[in-house]
N, C-alpha and C positions, 0 to 999 in steps of 0.2 A: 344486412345480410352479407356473412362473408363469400360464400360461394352457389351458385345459382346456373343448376341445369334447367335447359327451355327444350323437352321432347329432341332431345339429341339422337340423331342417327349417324351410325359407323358401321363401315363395311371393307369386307378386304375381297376385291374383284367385285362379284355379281351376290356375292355371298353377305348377308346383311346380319352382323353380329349383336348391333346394339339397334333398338328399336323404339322411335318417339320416346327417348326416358330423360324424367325429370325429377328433382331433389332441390333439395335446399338445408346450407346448414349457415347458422348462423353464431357469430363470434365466439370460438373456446368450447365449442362442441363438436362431439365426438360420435363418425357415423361409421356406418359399417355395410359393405358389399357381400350377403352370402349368399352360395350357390352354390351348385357341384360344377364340376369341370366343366367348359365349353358354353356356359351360360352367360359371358360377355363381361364378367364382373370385373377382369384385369385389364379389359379394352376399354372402360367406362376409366377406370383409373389416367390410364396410357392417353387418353384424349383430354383429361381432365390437368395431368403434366404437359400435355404439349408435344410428347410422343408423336402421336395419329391426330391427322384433322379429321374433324367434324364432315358429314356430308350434307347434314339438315342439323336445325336449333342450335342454339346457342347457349356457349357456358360463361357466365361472370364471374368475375373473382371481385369483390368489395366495390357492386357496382358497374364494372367497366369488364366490356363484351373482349375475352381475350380467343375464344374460336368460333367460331361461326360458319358458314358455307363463302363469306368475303370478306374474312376477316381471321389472323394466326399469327398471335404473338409465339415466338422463339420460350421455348422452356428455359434460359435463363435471365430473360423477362417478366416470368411469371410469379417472383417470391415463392416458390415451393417449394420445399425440402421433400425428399424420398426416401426409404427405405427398405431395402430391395430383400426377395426372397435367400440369399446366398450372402449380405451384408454389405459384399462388394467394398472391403477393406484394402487398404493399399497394405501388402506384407511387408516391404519393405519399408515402413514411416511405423513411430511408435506409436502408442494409443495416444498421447500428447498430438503428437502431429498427424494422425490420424482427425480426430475431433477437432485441431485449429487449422484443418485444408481449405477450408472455405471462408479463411476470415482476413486474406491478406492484405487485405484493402484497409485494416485496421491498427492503428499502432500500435506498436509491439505489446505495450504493456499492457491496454486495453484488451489486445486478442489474449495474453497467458489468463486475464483474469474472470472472462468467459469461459477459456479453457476449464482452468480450477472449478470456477462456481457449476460447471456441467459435468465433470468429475468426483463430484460433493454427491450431484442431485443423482446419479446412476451409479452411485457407491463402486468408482474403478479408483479414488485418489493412491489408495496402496501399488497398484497396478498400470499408474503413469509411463512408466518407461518400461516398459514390456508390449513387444510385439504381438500380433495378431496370432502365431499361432504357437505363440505362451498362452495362451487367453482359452477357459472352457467356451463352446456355443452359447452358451447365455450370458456371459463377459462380451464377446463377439459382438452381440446384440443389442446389447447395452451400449457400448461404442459407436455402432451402426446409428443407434437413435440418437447419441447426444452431436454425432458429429451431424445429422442432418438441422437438430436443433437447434447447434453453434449460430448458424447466421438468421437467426430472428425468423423464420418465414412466416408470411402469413395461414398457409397451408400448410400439414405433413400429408404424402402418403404413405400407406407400409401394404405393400403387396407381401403375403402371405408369411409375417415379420419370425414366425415360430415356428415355422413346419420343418425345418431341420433339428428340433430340440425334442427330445423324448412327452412325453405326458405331462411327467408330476410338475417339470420343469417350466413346462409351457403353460402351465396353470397360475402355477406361481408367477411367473414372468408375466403373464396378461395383467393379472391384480396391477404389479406395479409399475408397469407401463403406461396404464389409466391413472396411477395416483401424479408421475409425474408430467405427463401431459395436463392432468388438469392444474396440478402446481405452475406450469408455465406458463396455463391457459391458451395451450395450443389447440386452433382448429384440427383437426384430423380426418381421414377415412382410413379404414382399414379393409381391407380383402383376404376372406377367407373362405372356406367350406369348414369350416368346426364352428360349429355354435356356439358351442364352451366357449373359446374364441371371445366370440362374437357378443356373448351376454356377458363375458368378464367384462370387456373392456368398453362395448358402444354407449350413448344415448338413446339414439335411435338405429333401429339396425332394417335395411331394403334387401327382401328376400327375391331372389332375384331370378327365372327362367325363361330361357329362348333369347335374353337380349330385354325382355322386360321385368320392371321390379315389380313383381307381383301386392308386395304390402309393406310400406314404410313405416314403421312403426315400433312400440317400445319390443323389449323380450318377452315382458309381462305378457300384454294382448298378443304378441304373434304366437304364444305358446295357449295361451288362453280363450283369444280370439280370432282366431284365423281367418283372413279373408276369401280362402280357397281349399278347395281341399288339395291343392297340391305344396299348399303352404301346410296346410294342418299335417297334411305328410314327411315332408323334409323337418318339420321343428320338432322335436320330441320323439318320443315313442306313441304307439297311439292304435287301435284298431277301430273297424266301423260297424259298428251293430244294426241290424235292419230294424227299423221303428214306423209306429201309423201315428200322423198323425190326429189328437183326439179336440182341438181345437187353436187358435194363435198364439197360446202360449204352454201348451202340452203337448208331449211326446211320448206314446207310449212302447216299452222297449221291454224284450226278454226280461229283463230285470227289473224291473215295473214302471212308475211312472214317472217323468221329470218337466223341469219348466225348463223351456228349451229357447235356444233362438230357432225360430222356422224360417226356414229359405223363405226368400218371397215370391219363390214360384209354388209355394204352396199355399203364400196369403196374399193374394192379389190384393188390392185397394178395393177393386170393384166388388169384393168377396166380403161377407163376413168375417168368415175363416177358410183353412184348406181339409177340413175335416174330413179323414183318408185317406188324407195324399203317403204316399210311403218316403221314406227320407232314409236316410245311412247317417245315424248318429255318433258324433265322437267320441269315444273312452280312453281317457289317461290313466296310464297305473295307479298313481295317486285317488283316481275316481273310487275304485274301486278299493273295500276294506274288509280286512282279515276278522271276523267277528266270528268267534264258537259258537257262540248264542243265537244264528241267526238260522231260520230253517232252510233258508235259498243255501245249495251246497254247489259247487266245484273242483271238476279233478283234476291235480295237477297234472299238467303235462313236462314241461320242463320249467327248471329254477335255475336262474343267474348271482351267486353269492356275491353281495357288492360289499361286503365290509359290514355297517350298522344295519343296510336291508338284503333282502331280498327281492328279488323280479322273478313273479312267477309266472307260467305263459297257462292259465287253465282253460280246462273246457266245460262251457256251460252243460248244462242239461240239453240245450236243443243240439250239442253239437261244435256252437259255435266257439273261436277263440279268444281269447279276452287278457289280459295285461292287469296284474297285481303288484303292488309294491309295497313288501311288508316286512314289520322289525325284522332283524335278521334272529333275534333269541324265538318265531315262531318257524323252527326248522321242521318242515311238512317231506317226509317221502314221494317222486313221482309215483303218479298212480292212489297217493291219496287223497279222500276227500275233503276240503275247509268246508269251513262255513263264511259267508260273504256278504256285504250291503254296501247299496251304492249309497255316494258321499262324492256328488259331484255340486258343485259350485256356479263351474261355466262348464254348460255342454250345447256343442255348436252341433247340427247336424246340418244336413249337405242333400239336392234332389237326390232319388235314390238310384243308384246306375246301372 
């Protein structure tokens, strides 16, 4: 196990940001902190560099307790590399000697040649001798990462490594930030609030509130399986339909019926089933499908034109609102009616609140 959080807490005064949280990643994997703001995810990092001590649990890095509540190895003690929201480029050194700052302790010819082979792997060798602000933001970036690279660390982190670069750019930049990290087979964390982000580039990604990580876990299942409804809320798009349910593995919902996961406060152990218990079911746009043929009808409310689909926000017959995502060649007028059928796969629903 290269790195190993034991219910770590951190606080700044009386104020408690991070709370009993615990993780584990191990060699050449790649995880991910997300949250919205104030949710302790760059303090979990900051503690995990050496930044902030620990006030309770302890972090390992390959084995060996480097903070604890009596115990705080120095961050350049720790093998980590960083990579910081703003790049934190020296302007005045080229991109050469930007990426060989951290390698003096090597002999000359040794450091040009890590230099070069890190200049190959983030495609800047055209762009060697040109300064930081010759360089577009995502050149910038590139730099940022191979110079944290240059000295071997056992760890990276990249606190928020893309939020200065537009969309298309940050899209693209995540793909290939995950391609050469796994070329390296660099451990990493990354921190962010964009799941795009987060599912371009993690293994596992720890969705994260108040200071704790609510569910550790792939993209796949946090999008599919939520352990929370405040997880099933932040990942995706999504609305909650009111449902009874009709035994332990049926729910029935406005839209008819589904094999559902049932909270287990609807199916006690001691219980057969929770038959009647009411629950708040999830629906992903995806769930739901655009079918002429189907007598269940829905009226549009508003459409979001994405390119190859459409998001359309409609209203059921009872009222309620509900999340479509259909080809974009079925262009529907607000205030028109489709026709509709569910086509859900994994539908989690939640006690009913």
């Amino acid at each position: 196990m290269l790195l190993e959080l034991k219910n770590i807490q951190q606080a700044y005064g009386q104020q408690l940001v991070v709370n009993n949280l615990s993780l584990r990643l191990e060699k050449g994997q790649i995880g991910c902190l997300l949250g919205p703001s104030g949710c302790g995810k760059t303090s979990v990092l900051r503690c995990i560099a050496g930044f902030e001590p620990v006030i309770a649990g302890e972090i390992l890095l390959s084995g060996t307790t480097v903070s604890s509540d009596s115990v705080f190895l120095p961050p350049e003690q720790r093998r980590i590399g960083m990579v910081f929201q703003d790049y934190a480029l020296f302007p005045h050194l080229t991109v050469i000697n930007n990426i060989g700052f951290g390698l003096h302790q090597l002999p000359k010819n040794d450091r040009a040649s890590r230099v070069n082979e890190l200049l190959g792997t983030v495609g800047l060798s055209d762009a060697a001798n040109k300064y930081p602000h010759e360089l577009s933001g995502g050149q910038q970036q590139r730099v940022a990462l191979a110079r944290a690279l240059a000295p071997r660390p056992d760890l990276l982190l990249l606190d928020e490594p893309f939020s200065n670069l537009d969309v298309s750019l940050r899209e693209r930049l995540s793909l290939e930030v995950r391609e050469i990290l796994k070329n390296q087979n660099t451990t990493a964390i990354l921190v962010t609030h964009d799941q795009n982000e987060a599912f371009a580039i993690a293994d596992e990604i720890g969705v994260m509130h108040r200071g704790e990580i609510q569910q550790w876990d792939s993209a796949y299942n946090l999008y599919h399986r939520p352990a929370n409804r405040f997880v099933a809320n932040f990942i995706g798009q999504g609305v909650f339909l009111p449902g009874q349910v009709l035994d332990p593995k049926r729910v029935e919902i406005e839209l008819g019926v589904l094999t559902a996961d049932i909270p287990h406060q609807c199916s006690p152990a001691d219980q057969i089933c929770g038959k009647g218990c009411r629950v708040d079911v999830l629906l992903r746009p995806d769930d739901i499908v655009h079918d002429d043929s189907s007598l269940l009808q829905a009226t549009v409310l508003h459409k979001a034109f994405r390119g190859a689909d459409i998001l359309y926000t409609l209203s059921l017959p009872s009222g309620t609102s509900a999340l479509s995502l259909v080809p974009s060649h079925h262009n529907h007028a607000i205030g028109e009616k489709i026709g509709i059928r569910l086509e859900a796969d994994h539908v989690v629903a939640f006690p009913s609140s």
